[in-house]
MARSEPA-868048 format. One record per residue: residue number from 1; residue in three letters; chain; x, y, z of N, C-alpha, C in turn. Coordinates in nm, 4 decimals, decimal comma, padded with zeros to 6 digits, m for minus. Each point is the difference from the previous one (the first is absolute). Last residue first. Layout:
N
@n NUM | res ALA | chain A | n.px X | n.py Y | n.pz Z | ca.px X | ca.py Y | ca.pz Z | c.px X | c.py Y | c.pz Z
...
//
This chain:
128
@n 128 | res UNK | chain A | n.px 03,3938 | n.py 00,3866 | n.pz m02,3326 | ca.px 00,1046 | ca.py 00,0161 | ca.pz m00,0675 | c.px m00,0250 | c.py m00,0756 | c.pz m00,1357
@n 127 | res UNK | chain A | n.px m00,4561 | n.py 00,2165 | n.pz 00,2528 | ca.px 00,0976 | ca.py m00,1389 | ca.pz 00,0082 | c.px 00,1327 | c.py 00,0137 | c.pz m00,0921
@n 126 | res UNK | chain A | n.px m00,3588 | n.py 00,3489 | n.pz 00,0223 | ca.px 00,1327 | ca.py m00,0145 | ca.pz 00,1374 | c.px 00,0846 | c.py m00,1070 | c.pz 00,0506
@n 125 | res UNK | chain A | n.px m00,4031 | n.py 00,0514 | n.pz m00,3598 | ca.px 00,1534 | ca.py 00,1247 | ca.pz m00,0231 | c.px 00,0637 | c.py m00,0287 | c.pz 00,1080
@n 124 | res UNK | chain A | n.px m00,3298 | n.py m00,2884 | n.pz 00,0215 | ca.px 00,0681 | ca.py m00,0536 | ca.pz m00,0459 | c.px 00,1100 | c.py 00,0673 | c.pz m00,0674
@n 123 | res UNK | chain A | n.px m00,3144 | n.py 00,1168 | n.pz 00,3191 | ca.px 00,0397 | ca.py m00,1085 | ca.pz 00,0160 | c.px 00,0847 | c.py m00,0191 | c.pz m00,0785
@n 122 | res UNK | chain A | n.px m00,3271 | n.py 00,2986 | n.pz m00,1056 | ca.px 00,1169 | ca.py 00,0534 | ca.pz 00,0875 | c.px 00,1144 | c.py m00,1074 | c.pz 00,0551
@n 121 | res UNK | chain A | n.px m00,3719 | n.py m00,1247 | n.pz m00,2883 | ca.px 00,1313 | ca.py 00,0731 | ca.pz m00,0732 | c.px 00,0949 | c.py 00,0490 | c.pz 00,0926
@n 120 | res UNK | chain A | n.px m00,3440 | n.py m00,2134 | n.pz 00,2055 | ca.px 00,0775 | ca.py m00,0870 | ca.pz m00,0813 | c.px 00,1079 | c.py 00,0628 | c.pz m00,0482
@n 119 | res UNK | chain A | n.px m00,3217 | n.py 00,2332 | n.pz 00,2115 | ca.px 00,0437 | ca.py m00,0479 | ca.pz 00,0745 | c.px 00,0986 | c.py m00,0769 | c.pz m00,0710
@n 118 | res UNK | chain A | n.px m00,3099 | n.py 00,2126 | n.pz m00,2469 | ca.px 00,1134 | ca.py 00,0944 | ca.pz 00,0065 | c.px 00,0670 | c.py m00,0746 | c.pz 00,1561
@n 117 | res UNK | chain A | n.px m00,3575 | n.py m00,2943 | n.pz m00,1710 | ca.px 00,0952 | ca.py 00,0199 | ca.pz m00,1094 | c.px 00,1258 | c.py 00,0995 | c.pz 00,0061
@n 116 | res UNK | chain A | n.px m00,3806 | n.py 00,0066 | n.pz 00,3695 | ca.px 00,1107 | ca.py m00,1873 | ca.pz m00,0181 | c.px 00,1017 | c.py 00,0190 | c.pz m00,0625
@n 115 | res UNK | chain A | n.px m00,3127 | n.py 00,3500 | n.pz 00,0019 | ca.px 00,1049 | ca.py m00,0007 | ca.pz 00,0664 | c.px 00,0892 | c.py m00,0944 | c.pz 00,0455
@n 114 | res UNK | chain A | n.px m00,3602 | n.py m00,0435 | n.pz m00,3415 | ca.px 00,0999 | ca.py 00,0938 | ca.pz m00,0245 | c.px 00,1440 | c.py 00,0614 | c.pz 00,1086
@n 113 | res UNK | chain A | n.px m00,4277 | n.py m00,2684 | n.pz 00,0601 | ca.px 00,1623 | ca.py m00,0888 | ca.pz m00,0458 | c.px 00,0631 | c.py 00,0962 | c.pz m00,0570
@n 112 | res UNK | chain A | n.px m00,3244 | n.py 00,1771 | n.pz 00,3237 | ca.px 00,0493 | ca.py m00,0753 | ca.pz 00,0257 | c.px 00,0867 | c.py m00,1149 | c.pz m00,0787
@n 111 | res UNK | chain A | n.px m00,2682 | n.py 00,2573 | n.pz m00,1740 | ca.px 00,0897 | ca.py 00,1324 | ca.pz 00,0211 | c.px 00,0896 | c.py m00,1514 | c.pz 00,1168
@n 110 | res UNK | chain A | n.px m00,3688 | n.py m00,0976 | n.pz m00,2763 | ca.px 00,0848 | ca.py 00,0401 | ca.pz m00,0865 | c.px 00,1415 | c.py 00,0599 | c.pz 00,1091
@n 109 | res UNK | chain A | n.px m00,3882 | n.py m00,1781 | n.pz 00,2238 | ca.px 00,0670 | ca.py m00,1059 | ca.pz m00,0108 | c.px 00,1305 | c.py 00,0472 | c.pz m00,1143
@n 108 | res UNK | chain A | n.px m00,3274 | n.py 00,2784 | n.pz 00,1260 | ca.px 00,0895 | ca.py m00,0195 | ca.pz 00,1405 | c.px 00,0905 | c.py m00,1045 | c.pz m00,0557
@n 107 | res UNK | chain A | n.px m00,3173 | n.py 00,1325 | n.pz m00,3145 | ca.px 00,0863 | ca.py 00,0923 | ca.pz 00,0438 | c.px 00,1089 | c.py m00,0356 | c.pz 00,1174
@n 106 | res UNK | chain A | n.px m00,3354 | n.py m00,2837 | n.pz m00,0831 | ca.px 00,0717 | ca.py m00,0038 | ca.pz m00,1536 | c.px 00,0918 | c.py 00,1070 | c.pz 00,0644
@n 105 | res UNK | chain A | n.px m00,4064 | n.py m00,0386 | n.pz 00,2798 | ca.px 00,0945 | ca.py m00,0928 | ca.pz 00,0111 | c.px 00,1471 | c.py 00,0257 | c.pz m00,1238
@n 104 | res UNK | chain A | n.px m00,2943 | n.py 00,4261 | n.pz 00,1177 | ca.px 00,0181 | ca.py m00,1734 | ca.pz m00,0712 | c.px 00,0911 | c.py m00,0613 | c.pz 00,0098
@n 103 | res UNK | chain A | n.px m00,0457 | n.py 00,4300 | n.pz 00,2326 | ca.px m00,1587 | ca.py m00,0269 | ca.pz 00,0100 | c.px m00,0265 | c.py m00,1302 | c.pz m00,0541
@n 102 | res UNK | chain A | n.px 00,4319 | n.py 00,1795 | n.pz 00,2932 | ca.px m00,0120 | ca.py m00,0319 | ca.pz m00,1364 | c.px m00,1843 | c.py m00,0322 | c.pz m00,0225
@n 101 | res UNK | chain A | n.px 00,4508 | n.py 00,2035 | n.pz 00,3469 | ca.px m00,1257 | ca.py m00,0396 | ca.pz 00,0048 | c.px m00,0294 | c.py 00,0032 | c.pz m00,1226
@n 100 | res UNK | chain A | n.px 00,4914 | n.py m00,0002 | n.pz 00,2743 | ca.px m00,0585 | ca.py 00,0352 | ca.pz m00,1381 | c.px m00,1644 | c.py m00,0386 | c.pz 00,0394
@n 99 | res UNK | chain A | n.px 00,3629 | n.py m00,1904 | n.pz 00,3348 | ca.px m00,0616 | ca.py 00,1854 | ca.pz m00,0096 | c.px m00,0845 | c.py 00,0557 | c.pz m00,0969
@n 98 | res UNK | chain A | n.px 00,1959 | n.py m00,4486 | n.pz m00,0518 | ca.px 00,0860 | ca.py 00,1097 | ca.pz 00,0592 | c.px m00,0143 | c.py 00,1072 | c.pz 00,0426
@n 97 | res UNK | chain A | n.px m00,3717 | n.py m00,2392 | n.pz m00,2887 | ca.px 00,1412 | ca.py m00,0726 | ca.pz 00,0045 | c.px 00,0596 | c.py 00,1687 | c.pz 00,0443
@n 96 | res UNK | chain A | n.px m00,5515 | n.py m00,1749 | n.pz 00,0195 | ca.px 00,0797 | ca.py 00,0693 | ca.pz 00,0579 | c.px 00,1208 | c.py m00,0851 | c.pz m00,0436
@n 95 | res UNK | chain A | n.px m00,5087 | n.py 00,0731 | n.pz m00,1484 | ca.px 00,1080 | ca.py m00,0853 | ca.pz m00,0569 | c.px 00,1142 | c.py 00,0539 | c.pz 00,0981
@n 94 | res UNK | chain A | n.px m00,5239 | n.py 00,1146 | n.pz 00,1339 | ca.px 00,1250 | ca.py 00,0809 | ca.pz m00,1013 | c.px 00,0966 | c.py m00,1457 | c.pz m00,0048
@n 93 | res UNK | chain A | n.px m00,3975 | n.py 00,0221 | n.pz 00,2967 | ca.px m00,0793 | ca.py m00,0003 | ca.pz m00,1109 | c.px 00,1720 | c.py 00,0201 | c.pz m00,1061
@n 92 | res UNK | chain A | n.px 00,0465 | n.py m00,0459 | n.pz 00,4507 | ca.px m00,0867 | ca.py 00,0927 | ca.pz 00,0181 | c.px m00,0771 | c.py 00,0252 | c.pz m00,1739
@n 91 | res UNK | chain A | n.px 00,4144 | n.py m00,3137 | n.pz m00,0055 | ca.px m00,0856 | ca.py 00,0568 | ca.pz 00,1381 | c.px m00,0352 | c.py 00,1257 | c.pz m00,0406
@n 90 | res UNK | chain A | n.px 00,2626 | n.py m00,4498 | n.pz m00,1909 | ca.px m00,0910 | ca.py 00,0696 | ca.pz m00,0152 | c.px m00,0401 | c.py 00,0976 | c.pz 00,1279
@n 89 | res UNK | chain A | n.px 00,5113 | n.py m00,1579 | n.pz m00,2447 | ca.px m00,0994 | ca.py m00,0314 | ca.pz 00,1248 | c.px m00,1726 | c.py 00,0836 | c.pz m00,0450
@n 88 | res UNK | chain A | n.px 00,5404 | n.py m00,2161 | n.pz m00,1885 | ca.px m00,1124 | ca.py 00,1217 | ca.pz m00,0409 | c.px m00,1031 | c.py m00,1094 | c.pz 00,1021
@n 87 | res UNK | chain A | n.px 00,4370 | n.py m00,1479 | n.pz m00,0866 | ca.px m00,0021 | ca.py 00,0672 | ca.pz 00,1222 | c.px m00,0984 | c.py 00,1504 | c.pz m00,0545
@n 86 | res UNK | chain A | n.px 00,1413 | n.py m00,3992 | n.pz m00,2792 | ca.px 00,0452 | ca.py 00,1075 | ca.pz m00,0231 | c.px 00,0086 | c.py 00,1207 | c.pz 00,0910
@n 85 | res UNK | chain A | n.px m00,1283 | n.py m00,4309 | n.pz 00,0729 | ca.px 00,0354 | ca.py m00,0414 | ca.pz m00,0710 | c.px 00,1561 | c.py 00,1188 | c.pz m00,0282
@n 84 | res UNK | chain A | n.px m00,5212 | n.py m00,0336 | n.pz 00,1240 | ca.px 00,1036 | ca.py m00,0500 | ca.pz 00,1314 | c.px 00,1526 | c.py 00,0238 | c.pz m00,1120
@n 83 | res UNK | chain A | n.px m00,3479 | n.py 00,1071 | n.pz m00,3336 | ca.px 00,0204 | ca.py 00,0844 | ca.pz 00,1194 | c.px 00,1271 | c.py m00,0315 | c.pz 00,1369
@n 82 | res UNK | chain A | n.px m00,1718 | n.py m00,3097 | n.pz m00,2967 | ca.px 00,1314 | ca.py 00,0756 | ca.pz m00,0482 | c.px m00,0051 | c.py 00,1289 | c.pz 00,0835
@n 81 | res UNK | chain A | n.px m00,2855 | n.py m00,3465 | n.pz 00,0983 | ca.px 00,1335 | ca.py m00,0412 | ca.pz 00,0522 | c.px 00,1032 | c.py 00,0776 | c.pz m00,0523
@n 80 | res UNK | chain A | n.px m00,4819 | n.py 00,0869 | n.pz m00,0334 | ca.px 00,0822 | ca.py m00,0077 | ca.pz 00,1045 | c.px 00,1329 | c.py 00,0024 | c.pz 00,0289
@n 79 | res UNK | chain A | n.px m00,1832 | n.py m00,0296 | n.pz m00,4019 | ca.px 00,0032 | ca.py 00,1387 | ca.pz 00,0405 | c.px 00,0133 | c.py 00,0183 | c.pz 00,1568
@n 78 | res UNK | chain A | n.px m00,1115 | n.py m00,4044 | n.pz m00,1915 | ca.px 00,1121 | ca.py 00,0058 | ca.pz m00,0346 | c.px 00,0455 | c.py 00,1432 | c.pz 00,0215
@n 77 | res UNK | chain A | n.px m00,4121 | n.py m00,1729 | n.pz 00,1487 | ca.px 00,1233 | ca.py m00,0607 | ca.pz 00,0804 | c.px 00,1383 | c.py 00,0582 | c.pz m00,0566
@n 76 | res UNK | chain A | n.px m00,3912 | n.py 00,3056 | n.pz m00,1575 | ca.px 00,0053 | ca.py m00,1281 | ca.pz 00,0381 | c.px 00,1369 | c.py m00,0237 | c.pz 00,0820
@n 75 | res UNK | chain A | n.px m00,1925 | n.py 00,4681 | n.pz m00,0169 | ca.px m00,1049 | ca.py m00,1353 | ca.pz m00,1342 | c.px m00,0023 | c.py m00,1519 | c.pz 00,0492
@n 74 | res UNK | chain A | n.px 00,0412 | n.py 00,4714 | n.pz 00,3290 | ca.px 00,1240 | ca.py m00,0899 | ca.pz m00,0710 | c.px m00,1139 | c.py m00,0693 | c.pz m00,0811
@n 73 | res UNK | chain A | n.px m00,1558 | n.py 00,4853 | n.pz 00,0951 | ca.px 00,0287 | ca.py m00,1509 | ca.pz 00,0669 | c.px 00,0468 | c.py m00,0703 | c.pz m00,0839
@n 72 | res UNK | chain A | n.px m00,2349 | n.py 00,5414 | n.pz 00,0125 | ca.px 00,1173 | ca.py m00,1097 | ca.pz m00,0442 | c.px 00,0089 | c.py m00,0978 | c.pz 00,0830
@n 71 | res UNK | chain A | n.px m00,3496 | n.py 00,3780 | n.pz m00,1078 | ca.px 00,0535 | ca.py m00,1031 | ca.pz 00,1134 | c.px 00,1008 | c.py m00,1399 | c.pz m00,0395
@n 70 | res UNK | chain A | n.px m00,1557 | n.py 00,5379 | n.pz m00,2332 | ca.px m00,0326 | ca.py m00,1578 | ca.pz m00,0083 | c.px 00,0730 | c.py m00,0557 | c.pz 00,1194
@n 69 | res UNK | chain A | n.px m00,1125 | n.py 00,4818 | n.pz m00,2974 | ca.px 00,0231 | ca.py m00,0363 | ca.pz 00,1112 | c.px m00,0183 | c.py m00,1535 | c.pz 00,0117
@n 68 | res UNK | chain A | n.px 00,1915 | n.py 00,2332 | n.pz m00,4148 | ca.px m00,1401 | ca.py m00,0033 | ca.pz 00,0386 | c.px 00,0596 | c.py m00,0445 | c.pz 00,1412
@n 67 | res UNK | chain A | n.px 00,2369 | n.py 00,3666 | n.pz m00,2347 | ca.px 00,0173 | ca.py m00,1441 | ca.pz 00,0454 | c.px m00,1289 | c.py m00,0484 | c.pz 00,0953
@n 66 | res UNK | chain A | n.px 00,3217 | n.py 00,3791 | n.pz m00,4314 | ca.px m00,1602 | ca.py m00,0496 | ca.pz 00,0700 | c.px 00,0396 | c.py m00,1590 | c.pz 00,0663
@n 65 | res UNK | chain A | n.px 00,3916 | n.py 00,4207 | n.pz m00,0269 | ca.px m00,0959 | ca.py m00,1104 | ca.pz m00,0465 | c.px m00,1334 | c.py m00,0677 | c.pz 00,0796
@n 64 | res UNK | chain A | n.px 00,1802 | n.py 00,5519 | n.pz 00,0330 | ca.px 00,0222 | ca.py m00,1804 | ca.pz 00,0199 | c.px m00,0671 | c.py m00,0836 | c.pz m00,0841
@n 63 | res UNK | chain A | n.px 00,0701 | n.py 00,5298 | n.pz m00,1416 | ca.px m00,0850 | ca.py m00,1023 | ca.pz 00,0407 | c.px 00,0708 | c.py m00,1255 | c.pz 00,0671
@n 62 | res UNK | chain A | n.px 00,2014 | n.py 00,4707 | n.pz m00,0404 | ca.px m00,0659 | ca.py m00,0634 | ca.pz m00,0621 | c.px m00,0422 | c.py m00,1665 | c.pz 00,0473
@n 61 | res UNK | chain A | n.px 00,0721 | n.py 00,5525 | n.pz 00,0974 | ca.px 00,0574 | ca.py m00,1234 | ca.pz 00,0714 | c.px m00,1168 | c.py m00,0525 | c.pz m00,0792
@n 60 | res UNK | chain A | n.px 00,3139 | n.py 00,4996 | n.pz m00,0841 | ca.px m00,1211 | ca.py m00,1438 | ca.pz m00,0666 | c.px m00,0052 | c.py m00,0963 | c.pz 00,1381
@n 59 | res UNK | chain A | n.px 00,1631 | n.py 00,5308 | n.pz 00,1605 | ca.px 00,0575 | ca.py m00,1620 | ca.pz m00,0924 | c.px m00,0772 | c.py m00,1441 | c.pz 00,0038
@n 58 | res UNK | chain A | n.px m00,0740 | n.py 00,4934 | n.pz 00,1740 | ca.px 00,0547 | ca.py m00,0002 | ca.pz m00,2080 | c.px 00,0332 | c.py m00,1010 | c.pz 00,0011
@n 57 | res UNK | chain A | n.px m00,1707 | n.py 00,0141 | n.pz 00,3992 | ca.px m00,1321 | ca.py 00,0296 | ca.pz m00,0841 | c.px 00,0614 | c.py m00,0118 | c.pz m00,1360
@n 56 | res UNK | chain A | n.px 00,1724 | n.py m00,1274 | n.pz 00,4727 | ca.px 00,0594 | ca.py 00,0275 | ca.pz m00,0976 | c.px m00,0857 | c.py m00,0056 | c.pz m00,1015
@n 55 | res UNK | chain A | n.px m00,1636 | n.py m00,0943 | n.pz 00,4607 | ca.px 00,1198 | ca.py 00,0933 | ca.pz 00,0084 | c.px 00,0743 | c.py 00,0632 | c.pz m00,1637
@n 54 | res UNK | chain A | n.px m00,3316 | n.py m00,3684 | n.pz m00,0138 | ca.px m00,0609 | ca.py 00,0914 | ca.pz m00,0032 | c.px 00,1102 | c.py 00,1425 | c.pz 00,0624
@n 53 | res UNK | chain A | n.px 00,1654 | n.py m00,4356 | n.pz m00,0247 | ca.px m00,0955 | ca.py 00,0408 | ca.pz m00,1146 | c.px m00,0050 | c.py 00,1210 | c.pz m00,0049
@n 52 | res UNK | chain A | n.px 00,0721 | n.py m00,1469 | n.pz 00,4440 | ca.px 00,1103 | ca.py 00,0635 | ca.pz m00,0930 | c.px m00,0153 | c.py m00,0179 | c.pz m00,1473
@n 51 | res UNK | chain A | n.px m00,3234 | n.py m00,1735 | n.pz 00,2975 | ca.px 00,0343 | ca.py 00,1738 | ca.pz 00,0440 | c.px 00,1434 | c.py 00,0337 | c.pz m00,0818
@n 50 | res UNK | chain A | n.px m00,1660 | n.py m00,4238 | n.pz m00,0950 | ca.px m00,1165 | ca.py 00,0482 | ca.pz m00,0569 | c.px 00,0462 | c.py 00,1627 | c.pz 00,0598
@n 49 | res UNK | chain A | n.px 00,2729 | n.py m00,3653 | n.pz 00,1856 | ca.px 00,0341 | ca.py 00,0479 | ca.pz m00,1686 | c.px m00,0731 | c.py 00,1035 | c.pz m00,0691
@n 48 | res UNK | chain A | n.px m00,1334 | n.py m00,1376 | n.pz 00,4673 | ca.px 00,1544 | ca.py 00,0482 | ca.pz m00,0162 | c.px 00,0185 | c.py 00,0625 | c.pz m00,1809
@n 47 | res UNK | chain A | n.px m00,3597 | n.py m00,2701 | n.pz 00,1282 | ca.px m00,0322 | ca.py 00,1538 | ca.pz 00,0010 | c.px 00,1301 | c.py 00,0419 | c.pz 00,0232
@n 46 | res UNK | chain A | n.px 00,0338 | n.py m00,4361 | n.pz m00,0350 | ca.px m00,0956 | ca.py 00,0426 | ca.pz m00,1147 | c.px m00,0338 | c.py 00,1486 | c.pz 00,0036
@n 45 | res UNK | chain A | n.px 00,2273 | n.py m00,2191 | n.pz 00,3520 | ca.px 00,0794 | ca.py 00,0020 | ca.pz m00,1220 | c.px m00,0675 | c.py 00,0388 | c.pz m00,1229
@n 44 | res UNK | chain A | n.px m00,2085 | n.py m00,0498 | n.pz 00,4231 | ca.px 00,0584 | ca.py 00,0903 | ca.pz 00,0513 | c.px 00,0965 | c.py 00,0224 | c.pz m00,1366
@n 43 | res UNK | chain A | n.px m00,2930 | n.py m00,3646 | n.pz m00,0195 | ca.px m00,0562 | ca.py 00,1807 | ca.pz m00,0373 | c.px 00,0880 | c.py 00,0830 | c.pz 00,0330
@n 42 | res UNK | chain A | n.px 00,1624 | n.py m00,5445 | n.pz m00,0664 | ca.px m00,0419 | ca.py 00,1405 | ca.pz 00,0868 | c.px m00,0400 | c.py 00,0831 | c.pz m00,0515
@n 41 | res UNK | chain A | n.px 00,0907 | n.py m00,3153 | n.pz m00,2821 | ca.px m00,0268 | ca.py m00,0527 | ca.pz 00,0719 | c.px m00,0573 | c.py 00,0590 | c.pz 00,1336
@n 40 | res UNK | chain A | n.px 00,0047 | n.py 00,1463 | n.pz m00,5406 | ca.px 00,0700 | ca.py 00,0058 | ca.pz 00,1525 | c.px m00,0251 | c.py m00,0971 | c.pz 00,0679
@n 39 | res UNK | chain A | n.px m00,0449 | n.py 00,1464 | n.pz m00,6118 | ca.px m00,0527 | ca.py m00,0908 | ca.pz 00,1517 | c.px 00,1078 | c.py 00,0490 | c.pz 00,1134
@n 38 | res UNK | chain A | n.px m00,0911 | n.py 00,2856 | n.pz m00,4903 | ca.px 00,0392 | ca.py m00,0440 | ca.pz 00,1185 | c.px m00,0396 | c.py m00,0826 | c.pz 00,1125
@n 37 | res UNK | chain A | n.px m00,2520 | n.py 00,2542 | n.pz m00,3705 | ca.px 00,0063 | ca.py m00,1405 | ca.pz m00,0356 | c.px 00,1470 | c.py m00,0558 | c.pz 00,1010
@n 36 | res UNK | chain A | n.px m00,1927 | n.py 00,4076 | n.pz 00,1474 | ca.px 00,0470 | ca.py m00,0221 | ca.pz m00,1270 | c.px 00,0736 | c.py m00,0845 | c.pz m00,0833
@n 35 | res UNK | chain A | n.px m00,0980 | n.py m00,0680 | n.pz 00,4900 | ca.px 00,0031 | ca.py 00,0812 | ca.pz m00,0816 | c.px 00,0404 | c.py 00,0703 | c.pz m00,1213
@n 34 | res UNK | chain A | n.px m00,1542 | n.py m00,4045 | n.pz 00,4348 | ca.px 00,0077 | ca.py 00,0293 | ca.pz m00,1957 | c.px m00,0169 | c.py 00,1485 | c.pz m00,0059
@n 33 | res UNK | chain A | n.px 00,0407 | n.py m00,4978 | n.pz 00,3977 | ca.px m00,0325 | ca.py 00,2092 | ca.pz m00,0089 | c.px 00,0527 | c.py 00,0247 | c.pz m00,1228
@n 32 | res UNK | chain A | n.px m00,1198 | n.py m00,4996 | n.pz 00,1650 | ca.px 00,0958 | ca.py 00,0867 | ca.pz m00,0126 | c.px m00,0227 | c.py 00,1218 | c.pz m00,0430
@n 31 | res UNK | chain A | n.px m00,3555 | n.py m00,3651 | n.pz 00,0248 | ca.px 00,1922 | ca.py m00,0567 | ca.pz 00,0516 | c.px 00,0998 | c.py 00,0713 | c.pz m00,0216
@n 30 | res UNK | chain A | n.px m00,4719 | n.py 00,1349 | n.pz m00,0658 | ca.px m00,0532 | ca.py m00,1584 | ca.pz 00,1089 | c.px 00,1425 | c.py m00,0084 | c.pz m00,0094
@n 29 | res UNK | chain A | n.px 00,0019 | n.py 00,3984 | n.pz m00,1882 | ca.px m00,0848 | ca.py m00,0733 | ca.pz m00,0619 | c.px m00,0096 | c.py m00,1541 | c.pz 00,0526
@n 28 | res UNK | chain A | n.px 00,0595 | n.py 00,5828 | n.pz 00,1134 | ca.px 00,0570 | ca.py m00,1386 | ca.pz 00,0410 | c.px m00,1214 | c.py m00,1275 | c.pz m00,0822
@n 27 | res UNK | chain A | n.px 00,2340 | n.py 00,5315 | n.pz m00,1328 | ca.px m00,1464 | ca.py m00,0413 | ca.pz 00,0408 | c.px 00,0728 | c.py m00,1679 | c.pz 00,0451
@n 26 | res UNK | chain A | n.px 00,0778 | n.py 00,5665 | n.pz m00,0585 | ca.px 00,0795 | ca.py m00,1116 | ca.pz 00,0119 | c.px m00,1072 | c.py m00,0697 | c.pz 00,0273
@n 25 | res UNK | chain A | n.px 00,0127 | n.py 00,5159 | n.pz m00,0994 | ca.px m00,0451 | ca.py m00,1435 | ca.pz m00,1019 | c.px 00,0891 | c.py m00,1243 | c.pz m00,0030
@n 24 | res UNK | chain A | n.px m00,0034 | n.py 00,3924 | n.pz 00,3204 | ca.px 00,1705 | ca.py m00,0097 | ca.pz m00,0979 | c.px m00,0699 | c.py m00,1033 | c.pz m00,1347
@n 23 | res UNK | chain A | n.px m00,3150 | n.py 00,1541 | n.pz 00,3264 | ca.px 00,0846 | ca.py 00,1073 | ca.pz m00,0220 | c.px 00,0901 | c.py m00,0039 | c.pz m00,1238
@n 22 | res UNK | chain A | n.px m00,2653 | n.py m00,3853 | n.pz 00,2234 | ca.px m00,0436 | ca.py 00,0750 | ca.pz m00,0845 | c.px 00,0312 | c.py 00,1309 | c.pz m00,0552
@n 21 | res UNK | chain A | n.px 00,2611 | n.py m00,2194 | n.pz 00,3455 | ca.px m00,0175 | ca.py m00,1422 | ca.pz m00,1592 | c.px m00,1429 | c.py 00,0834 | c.pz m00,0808
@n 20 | res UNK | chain A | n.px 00,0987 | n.py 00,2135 | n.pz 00,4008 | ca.px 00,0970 | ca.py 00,0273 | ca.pz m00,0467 | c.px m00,0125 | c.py m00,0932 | c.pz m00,1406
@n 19 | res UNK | chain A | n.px m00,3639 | n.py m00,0426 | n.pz 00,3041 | ca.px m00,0269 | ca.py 00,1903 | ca.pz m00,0573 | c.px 00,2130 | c.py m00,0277 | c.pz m00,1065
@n 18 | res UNK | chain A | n.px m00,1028 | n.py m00,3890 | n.pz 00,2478 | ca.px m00,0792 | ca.py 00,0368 | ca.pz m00,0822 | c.px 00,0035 | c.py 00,0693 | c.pz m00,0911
@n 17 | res UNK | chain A | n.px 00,2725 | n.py m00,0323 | n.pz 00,3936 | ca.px 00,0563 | ca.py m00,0524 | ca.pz m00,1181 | c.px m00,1219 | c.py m00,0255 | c.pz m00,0972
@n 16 | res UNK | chain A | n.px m00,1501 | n.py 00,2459 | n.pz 00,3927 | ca.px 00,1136 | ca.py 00,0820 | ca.pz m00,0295 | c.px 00,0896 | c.py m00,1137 | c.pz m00,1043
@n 15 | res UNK | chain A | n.px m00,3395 | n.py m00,1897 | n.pz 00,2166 | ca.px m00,0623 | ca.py 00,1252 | ca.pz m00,0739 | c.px 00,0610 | c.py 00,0913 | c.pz m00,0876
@n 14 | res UNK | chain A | n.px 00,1753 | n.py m00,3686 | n.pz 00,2906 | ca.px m00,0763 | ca.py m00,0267 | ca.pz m00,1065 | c.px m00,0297 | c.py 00,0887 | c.pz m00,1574
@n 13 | res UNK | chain A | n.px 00,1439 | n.py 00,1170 | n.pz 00,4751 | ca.px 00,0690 | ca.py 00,0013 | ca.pz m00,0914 | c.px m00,0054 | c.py m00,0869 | c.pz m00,1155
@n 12 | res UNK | chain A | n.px m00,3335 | n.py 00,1231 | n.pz 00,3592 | ca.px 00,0727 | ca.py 00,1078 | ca.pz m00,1191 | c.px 00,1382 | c.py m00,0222 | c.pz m00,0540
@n 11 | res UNK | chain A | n.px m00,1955 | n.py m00,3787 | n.pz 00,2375 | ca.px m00,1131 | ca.py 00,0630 | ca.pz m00,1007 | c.px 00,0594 | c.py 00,1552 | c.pz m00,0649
@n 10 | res UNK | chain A | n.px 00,2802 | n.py m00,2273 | n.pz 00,3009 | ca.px 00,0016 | ca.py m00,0669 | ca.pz m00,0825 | c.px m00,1090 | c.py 00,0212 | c.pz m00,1314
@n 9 | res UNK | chain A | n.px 00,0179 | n.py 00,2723 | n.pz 00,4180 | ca.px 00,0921 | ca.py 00,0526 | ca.pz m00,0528 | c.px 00,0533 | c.py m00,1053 | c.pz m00,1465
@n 8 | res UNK | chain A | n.px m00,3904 | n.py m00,1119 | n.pz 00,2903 | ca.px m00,0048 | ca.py 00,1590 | ca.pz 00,0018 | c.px 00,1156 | c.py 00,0133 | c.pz m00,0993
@n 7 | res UNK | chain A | n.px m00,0612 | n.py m00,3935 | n.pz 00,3050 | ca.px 00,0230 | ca.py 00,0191 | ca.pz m00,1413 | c.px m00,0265 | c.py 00,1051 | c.pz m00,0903
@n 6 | res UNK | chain A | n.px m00,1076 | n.py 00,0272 | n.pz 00,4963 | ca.px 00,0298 | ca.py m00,0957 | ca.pz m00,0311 | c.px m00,0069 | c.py m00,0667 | c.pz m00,1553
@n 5 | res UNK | chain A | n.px m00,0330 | n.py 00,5484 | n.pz 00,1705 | ca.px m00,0828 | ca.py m00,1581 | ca.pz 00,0317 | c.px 00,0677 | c.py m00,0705 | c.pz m00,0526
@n 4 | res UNK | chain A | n.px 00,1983 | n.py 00,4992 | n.pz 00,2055 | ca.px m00,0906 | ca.py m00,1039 | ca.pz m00,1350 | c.px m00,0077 | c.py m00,1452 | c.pz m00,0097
@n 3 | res UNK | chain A | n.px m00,0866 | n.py 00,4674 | n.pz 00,3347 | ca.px 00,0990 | ca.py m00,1530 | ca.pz m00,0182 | c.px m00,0071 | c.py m00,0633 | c.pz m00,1076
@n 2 | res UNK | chain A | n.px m00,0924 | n.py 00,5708 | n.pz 00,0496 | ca.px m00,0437 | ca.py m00,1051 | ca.pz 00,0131 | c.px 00,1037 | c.py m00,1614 | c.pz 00,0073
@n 1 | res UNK | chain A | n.px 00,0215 | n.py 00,5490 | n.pz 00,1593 | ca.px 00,0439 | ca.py m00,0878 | ca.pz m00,1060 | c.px m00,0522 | c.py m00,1393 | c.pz 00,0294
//
């Protein structure tokens, strides 16, 4: 039995998430793994969904929405400060509030006063 060489096992497993994103028709588009109009962040989540698709043949799976790929960044100062503001962070290209990941600014910022707004109401059923 032979030794196997020094990155030996990073090249077949290359090889081996290749052969699988062409199996399941998962494809990576410079910022996130797409299947069927589905984005991932991980392949390991993109072929997750794509093997249970395909586990259930009688049941439809219909399309994701279309989302061009793009590099998001803050615009201006003032999208700074509402971001700080509302405790929405940028990283790794995504809008981040609480755990949530967001591809537009707008989204992170909708869901963050919405939980302002059900913060309030709760606030104020429990005031006598």
């Amino acid at each position: 039995m032979s030794t196997p060489r020094p990155g030996q096992h990073a090249e077949s497993d290359r090889m081996d998430r290749q052969r699988e994103m062409r199996e399941y028709n998962v494809h990576y588009d410079g910022c996130s793994y797409e299947y069927n109009g589905y984005h991932y962040d991980c392949l390991h989540d993109a072929l997750a969904y794509a093997r249970l698709m395909r586990s259930r043949p009688q049941q439809p799976d219909p399309r994701g929405p279309y989302r061009p790929c793009r590099d998001p960044g803050v615009e201006s100062e003032t999208d700074k400060r509402h971001m700080a503001a509302l405790g929405i962070e940028l990283k790794d290209g995504r809008y981040c509030y609480r755990g949530f990941r967001y591809d537009r600014l707008v989204e992170a910022v909708d869901y963050a006063l919405l939980e302002q707004r059900r913060g309030d109401t709760t606030q104020h059923a429990t005031t006598p």
